[in-house]
C-alpha distance (Angstrom), angle and dihedral (degrees) to the residues before:
residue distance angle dihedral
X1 . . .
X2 4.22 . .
X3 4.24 116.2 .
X4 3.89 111.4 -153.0
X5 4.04 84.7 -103.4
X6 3.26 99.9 66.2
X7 3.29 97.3 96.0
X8 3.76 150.1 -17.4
X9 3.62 98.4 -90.0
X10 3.59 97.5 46.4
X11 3.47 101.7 79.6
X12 3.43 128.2 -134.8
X13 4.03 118.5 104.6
X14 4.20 93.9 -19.8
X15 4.11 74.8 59.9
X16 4.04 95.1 52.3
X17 3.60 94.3 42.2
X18 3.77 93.4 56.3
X19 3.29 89.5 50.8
X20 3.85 104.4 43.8
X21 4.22 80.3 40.6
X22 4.41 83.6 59.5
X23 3.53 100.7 37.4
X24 3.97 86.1 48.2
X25 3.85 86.6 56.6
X26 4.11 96.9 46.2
X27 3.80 84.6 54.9
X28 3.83 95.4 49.5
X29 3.44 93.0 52.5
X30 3.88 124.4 105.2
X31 3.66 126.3 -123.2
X32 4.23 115.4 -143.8
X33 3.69 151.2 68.7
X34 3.80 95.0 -13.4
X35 4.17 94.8 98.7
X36 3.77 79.8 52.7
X37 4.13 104.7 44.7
X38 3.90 136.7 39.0
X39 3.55 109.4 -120.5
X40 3.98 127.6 -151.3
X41 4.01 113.0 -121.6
X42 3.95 128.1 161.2
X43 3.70 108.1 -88.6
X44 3.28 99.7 -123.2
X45 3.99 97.6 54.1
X46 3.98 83.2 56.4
X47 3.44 90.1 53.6
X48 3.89 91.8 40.9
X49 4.18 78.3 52.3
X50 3.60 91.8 57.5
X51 3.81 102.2 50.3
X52 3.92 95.6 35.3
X53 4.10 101.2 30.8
X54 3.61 86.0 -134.6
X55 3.84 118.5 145.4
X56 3.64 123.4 -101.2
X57 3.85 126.4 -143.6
X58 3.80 121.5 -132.4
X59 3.72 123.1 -132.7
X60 4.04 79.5 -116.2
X61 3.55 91.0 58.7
X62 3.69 102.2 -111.0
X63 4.13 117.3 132.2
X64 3.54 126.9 -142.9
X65 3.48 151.1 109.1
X66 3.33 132.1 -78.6
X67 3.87 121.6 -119.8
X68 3.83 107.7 129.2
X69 3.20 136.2 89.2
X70 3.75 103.9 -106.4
X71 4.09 95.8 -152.0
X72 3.64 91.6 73.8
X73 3.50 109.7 61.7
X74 3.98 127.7 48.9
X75 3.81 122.9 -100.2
X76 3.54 123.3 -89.9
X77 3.92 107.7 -99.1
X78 3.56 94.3 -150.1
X79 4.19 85.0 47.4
X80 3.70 89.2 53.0
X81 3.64 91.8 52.4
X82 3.43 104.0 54.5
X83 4.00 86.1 45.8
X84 3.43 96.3 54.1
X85 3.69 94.8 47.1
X86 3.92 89.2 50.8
X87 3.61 83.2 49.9
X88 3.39 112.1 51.8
C-alpha cells in the first residue's frame, strides 16, 4: 500500500508544494521591457536558470527567466550602462 508521500510523483503534499513553489515564482516575476531587450546576467546564473528554471535578475534590476534567444533583440540601455560603468 503507497501514501501520497512516497514520492514526488505521487501526489499528495510533494504535489502542493510544487505547485505553491511555481505559483510563488509567476508572482515574483516582473512585468516590462524584457520581451523587448537583451539583458546582461552572470553566465553562470543563466546557466543555473536553465537547469533549475529559477529566475535570473538583470544587472538593470528586472527578474525573469530566460527563454529567448538573446541575439535577436537589442541590449537593454539601462543594462549597458551599468556594465559599462562597472567596466571602465
Amino acid at each position: 500500500m503507497s501514501t501520497p508521500l512516497e514520492g514526488p510523483d505521487q501526489g499528495g503534499i510533494a504535489t502542493l508544494d510544487r505547485e505553491l513553489e511555481e505559483l510563488i515564482r509567476e508572482e515574483n516575476l516582473e512585468p516590462g521591457d524584457h520581451e523587448r531587450f537583451s539583458h546582461y546576467v552572470k553566465k553562470e546564473k543563466i546557466l543555473e536558470s536553465a537547469l533549475t528554471g529559477k529566475p535570473v535578475r538583470a544587472l538593470c534590476g528586472k527578474k525573469w527567466t530566460p527563454g529567448r534567444d538573446p541575439e535577436k533583440f537589442p541590449v537593454c540601455p539601462t543594462c549597458k550602462e551599468i556594465y559599462e560603468s562597472l567596466v571602465g
